[in-house]
py3Dmol code that shows the C-alpha trace and the ligand (Angstrom):
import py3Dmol

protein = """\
ATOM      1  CA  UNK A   1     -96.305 -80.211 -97.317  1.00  0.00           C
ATOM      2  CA  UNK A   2     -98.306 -77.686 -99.325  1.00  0.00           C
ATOM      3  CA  UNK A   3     -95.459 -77.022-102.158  1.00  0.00           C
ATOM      4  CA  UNK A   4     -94.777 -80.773-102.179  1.00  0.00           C
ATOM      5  CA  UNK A   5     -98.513 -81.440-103.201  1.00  0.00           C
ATOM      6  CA  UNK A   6     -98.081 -78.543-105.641  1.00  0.00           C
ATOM      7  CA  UNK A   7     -95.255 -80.198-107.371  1.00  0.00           C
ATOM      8  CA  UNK A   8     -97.452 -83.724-107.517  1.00  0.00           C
ATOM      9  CA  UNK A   9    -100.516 -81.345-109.370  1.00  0.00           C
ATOM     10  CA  UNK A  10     -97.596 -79.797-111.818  1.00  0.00           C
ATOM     11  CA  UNK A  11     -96.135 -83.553-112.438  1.00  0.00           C
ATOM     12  CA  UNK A  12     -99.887 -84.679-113.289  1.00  0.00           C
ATOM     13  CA  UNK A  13    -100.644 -82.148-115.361  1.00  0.00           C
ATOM     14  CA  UNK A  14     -96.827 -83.008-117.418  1.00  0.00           C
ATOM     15  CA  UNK A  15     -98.216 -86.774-117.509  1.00  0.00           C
ATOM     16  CA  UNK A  16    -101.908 -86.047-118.332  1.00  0.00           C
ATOM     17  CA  UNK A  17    -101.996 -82.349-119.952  1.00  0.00           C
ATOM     18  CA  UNK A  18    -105.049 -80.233-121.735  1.00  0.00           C
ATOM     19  CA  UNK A  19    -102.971 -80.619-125.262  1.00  0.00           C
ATOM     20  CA  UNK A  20    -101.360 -83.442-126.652  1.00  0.00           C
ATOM     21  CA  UNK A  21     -99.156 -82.676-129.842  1.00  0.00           C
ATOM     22  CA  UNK A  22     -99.720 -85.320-133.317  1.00  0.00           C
ATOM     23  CA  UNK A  23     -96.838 -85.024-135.734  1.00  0.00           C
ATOM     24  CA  UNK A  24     -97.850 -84.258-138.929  1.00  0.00           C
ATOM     25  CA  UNK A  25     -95.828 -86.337-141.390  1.00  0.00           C
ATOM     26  CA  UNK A  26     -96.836 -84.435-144.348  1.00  0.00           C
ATOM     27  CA  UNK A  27     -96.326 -81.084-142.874  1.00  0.00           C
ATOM     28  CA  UNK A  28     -93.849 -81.268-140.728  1.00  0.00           C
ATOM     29  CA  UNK A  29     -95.499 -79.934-137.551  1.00  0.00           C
ATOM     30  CA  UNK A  30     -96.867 -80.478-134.667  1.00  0.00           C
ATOM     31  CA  UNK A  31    -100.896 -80.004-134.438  1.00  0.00           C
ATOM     32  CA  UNK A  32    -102.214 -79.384-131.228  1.00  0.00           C
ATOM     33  CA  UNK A  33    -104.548 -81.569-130.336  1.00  0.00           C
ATOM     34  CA  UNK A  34    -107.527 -80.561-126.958  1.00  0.00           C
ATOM     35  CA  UNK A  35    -106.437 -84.106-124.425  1.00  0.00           C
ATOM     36  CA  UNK A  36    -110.643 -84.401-124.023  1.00  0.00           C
ATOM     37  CA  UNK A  37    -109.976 -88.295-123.371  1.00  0.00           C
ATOM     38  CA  UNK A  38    -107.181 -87.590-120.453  1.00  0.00           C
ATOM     39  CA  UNK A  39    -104.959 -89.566-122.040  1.00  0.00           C
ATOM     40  CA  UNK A  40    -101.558 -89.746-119.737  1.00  0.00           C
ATOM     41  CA  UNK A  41     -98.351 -90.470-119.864  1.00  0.00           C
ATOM     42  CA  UNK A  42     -98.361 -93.063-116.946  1.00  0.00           C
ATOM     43  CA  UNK A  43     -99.965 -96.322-115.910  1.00  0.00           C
ATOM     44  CA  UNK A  44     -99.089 -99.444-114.352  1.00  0.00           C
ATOM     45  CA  UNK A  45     -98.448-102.662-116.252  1.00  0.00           C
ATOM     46  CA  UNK A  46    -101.994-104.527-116.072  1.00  0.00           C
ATOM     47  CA  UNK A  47    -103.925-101.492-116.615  1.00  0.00           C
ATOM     48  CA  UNK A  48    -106.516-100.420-119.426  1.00  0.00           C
ATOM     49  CA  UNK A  49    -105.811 -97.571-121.320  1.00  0.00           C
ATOM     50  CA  UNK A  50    -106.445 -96.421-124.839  1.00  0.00           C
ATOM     51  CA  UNK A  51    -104.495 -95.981-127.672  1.00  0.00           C
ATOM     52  CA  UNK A  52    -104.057 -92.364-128.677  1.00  0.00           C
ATOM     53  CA  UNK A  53    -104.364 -92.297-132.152  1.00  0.00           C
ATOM     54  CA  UNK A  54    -107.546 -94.777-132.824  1.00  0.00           C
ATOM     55  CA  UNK A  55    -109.184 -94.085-129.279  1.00  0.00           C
ATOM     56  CA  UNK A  56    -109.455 -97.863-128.724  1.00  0.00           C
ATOM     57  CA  UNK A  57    -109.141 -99.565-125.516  1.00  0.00           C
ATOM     58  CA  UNK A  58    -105.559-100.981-124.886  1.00  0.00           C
ATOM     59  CA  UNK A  59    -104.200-102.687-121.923  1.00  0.00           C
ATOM     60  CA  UNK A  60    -101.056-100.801-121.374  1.00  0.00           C
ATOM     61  CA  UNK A  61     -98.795-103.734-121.355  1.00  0.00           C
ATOM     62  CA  UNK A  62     -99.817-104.343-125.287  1.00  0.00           C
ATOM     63  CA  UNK A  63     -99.386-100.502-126.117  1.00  0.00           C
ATOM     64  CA  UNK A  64     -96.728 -99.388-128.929  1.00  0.00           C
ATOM     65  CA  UNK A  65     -94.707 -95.931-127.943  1.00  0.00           C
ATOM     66  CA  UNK A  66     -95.764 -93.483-130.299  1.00  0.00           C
ATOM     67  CA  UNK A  67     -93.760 -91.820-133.415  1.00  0.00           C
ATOM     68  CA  UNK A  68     -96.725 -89.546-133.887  1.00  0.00           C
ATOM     69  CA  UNK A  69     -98.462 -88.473-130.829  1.00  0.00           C
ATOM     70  CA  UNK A  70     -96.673 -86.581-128.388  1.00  0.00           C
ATOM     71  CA  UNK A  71     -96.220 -84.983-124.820  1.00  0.00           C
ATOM     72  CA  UNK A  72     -95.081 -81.069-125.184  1.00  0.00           C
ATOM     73  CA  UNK A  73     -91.371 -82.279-123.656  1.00  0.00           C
ATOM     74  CA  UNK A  74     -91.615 -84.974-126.497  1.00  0.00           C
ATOM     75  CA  UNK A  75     -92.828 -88.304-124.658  1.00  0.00           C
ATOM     76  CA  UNK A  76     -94.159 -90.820-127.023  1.00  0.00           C
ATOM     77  CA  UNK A  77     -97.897 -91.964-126.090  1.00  0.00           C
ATOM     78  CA  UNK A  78     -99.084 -95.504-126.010  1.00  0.00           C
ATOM     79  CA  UNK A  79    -100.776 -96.572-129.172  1.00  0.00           C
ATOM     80  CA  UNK A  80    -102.162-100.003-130.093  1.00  0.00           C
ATOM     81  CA  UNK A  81     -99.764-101.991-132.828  1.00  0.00           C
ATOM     82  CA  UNK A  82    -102.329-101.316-135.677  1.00  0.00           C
ATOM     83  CA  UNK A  83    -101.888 -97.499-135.069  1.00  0.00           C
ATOM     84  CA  UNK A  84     -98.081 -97.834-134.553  1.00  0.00           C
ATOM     85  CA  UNK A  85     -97.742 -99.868-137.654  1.00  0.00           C
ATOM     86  CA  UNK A  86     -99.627 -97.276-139.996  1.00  0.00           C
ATOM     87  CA  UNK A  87     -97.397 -94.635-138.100  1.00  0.00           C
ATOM     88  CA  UNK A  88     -93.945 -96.146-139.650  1.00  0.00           C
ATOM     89  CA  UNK A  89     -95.931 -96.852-142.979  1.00  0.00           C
ATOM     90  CA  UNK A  90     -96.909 -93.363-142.814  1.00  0.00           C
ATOM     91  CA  UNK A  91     -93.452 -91.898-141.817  1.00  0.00           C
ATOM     92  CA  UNK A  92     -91.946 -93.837-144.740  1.00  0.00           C
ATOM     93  CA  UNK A  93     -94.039 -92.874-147.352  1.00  0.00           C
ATOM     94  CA  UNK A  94     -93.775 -89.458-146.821  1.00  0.00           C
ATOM     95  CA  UNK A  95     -89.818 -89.700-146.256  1.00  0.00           C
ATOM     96  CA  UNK A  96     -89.367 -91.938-149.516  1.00  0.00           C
ATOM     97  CA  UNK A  97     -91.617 -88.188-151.213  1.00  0.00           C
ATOM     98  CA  UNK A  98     -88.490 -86.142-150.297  1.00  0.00           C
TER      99      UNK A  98
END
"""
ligand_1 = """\
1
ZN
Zn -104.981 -97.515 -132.245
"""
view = py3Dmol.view(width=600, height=400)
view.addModel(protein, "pdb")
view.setStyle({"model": 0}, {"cartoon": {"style": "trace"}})
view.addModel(ligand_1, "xyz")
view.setStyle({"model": 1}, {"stick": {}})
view.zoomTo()
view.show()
């Protein structure tokens, strides 16, 4: 029972981790980013989060995958649609600078 709660703690920490990763359009990189708000991976439909880029609250249901901020194996985080809509502005812009 005690590895199977072990496993639980190592999938919580996957879903809510210490760093989160923001794409940097400009650069090309990923900055790493201290998770102080505990933003996670995972909620239920009906449930208040917050958008990761702007910090607002968002009810999950309303929430926007994100192009920009990112789990470590590459999950997108829920943003609200303001924040996802500057995110493909921003992607754009800086692919039209190639
Ligand atoms: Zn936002």
């Amino acid at each position: 029972m005690e590895s199977e709660s072990k496993t639980l703690n190592g999938l919580f920490d996957t879903f809510t981790p210490n760093i989160i990763y923001k794409w940097n359009f400009e650069k090309h990189e990923y900055e790493e980013i201290i998770n102080t708000w505990g933003i996670s991976l995972i909620h239920e439909l009906g449930e208040m989060t917050i958008c990761a880029n702007c910090k607002e609250p968002l009810l999950f249901d309303n929430g926007y995958t994100s192009n920009q901020w990112h789990s470590k194996v590459g999950f997108g985080y829920s943003v609200c649609e303001k924040c996802f809509e500057a995110e493909k502005m921003m992607e754009k812009s800086f692919k039209e600078g190639e």
